[in-house]
TITORSE-440807 format. One record per atom (N, C-alpha, C, CB): x, y, z. Coordinates in pm, whole numbers, padded with zeros to 5 digits, always signed. Atoms other than C-alpha are relative to their C-alpha. Glycine has a CB too. Layout:
BEGIN
XYZ...
//
This chain:
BEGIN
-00065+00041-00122+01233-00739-01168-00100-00068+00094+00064+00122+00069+00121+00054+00003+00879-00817-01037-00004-00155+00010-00061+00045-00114+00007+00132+00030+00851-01089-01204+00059-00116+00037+00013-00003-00088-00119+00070-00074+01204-01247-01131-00062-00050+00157+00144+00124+00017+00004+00033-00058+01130-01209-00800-00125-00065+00057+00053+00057+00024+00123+00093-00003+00765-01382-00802+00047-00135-00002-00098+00022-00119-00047+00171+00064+00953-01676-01008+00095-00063+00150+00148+00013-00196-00127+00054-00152+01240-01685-00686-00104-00069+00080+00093+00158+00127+00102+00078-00126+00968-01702-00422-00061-00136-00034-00140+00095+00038+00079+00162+00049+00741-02003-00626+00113-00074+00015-00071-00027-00177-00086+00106+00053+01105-02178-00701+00046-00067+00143+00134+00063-00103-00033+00036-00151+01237-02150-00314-00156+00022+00079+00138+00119+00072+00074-00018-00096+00957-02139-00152+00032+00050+00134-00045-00092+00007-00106-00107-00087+01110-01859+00079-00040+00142-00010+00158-00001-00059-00033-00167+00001+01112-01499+00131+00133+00008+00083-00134+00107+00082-00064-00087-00093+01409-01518+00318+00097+00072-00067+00056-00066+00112-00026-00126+00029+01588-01201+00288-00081+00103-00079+00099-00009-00048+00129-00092+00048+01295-01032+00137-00003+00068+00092-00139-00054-00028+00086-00058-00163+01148-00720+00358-00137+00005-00097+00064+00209+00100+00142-00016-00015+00770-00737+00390-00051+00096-00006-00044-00034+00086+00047-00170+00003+00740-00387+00459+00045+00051-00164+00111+00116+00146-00018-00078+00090+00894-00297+00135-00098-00047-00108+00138+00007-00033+00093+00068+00143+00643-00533-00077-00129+00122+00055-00062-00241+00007+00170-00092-00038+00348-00361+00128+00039+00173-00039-00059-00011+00235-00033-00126+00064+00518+00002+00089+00014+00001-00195+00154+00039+00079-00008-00003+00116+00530-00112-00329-00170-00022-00033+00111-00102-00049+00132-00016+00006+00192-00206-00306-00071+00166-00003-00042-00082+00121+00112-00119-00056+00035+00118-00137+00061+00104-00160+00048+00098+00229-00041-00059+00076+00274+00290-00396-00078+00002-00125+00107-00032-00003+00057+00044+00156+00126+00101-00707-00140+00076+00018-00022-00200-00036+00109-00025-00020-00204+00183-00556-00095+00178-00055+00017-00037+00141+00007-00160+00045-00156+00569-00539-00029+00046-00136+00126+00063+00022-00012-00016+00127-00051+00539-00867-00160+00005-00086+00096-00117-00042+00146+00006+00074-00394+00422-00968-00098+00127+00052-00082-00158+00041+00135-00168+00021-00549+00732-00821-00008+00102-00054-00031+00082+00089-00066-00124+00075-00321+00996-00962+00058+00012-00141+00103+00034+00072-00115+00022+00153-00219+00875-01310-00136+00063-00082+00073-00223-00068+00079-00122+00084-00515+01125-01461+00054+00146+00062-00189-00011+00026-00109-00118-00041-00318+01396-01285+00090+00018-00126+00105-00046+00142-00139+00005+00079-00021+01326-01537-00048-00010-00151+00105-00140+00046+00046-00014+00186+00011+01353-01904+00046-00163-00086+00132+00168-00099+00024+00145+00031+00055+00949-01897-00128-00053-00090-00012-00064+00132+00149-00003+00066-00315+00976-01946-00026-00052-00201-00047+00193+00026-00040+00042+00123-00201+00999-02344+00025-00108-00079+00067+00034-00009-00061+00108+00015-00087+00715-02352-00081-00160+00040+00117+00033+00078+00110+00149-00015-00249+00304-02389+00099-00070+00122-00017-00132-00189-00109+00090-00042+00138+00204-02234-00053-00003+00118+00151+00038-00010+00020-00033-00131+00061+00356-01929-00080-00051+00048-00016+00103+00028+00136+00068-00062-00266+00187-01828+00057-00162-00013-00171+00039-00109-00005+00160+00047-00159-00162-01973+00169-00039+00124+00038-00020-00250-00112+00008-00079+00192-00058-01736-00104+00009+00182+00132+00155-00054+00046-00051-00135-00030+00045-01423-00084-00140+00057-00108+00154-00016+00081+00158-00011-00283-00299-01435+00125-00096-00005-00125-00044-00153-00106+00082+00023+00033-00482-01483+00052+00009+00171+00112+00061-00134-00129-00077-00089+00265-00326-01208-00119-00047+00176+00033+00264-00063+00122-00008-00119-00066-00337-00949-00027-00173+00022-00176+00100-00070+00045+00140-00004-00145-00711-01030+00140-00065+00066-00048-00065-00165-00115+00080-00077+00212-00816-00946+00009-00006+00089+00100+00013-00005+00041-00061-00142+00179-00594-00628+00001-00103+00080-00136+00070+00013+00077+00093-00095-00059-00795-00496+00001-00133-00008-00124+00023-00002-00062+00133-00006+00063-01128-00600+00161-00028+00117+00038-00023-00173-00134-00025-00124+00418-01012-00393-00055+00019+00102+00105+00123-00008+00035-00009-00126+00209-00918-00129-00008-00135+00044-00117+00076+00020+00010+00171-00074+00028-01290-00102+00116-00067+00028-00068-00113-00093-00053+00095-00002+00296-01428-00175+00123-00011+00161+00054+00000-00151-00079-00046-00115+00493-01282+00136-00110-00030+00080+00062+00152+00007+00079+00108-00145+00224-01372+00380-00037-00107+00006-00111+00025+00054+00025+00121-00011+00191-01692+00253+00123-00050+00040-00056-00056-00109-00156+00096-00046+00568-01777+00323+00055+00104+00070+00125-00063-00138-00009-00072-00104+00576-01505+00623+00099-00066+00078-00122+00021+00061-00114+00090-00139+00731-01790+00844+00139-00050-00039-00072-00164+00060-00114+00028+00062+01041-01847+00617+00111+00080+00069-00014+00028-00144-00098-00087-00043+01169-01546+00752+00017+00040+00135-00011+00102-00063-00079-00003-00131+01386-01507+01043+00024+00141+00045+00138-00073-00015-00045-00131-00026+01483-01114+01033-00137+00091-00051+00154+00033-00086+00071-00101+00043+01263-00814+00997+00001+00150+00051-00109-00044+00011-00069-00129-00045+01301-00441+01008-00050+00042+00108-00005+00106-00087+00022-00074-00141+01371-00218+01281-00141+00060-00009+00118+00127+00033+00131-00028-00001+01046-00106+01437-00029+00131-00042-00051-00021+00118+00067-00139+00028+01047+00268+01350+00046-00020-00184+00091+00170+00112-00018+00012+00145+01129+00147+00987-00140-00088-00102+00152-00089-00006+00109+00063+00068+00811-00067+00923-00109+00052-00028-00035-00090+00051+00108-00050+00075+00544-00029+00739-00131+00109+00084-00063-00141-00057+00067-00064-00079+00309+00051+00970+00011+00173+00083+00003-00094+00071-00025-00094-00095+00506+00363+01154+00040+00101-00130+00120-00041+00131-00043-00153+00119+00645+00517+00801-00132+00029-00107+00170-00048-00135+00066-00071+00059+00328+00530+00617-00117+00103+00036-00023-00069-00061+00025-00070-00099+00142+00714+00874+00064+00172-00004+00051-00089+00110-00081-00080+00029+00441+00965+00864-00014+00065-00144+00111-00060+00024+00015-00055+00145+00462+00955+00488-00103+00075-00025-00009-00093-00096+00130+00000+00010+00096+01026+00464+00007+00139+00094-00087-00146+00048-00034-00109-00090+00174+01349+00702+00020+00095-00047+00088-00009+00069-00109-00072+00034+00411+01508+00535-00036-00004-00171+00154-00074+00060+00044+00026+00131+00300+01428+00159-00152+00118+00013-00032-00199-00027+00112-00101-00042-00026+01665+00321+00070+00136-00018-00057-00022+00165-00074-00135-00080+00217+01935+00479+00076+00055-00171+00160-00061+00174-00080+00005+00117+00455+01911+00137-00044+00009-00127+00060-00097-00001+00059+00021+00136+00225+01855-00195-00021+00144-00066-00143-00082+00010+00024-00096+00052+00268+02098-00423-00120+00021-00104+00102+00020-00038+00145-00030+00083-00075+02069-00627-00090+00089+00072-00091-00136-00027+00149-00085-00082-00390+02232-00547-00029-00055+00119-00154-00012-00080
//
C-alpha cells in the first residue's frame, strides 16, 4: 500500500488529502519497530528483517516526500490530533501501561 501510495504522490505531484501527521506517526512506528523486533520471536526469521529495512525505507521516502509537496495541501488535522501533541501522550502512557519488564 506503501508503495501505491509513493507511485500516487511522484504521478500527481500532490499530497492532497494525505495527513502528514499520519506519515510521521508511521514513521516513528517503523522506527520503534527497529528497536524492539529482538524482543519478539520475529528474530527467527530472515522475512522479518528484509520486512523491517523495507517498511523503514519507505517510511522515510513518505516522509520526504510529504514535505517536499507540504504546500499541495490545503487541510490539516485538528490541533490536539497532530503529531506533535499525540506522541508526547502516546509516549506517556506506553511508560504508565507496558507490560514488559
Amino acid at each position: 500500500a506503501s508503495l501505491l501510495l509513493m507511485y500516487k504522490i511522484n504521478k500527481q505531484k500532490s499530497i492532497f488529502g494525505l495527513s502528514v501527521d499520519t506519515q510521521i506517526m508511521f514513521f516513528l512506528a517503523s522506527l520503534s519497530r527497529c528497536v524492539w523486533v529482538l524482543d519478539t520471536r520475529l528474530v527467527e526469521t530472515v522475512f522479518a528483517y528484509i520486512e523491517l529495512c523495507v517498511s523503514t525505507v519507505v517510511a522515510v521516502i513518505l516522509c520526504y516526500l510529504c514535505h517536499k509537496f507540504y504546500f499541495t495541501t490545503t487541510t490539516h488535522a485538528r490541533m490536539e490530533l497532530r503529531s506533535y501533541i499525540l506522541i508526547p501522550i502516546a509516549l506517556a502512557l506506553a511508560f504508565l501501561f507496558h507490560p514488559g519488564d
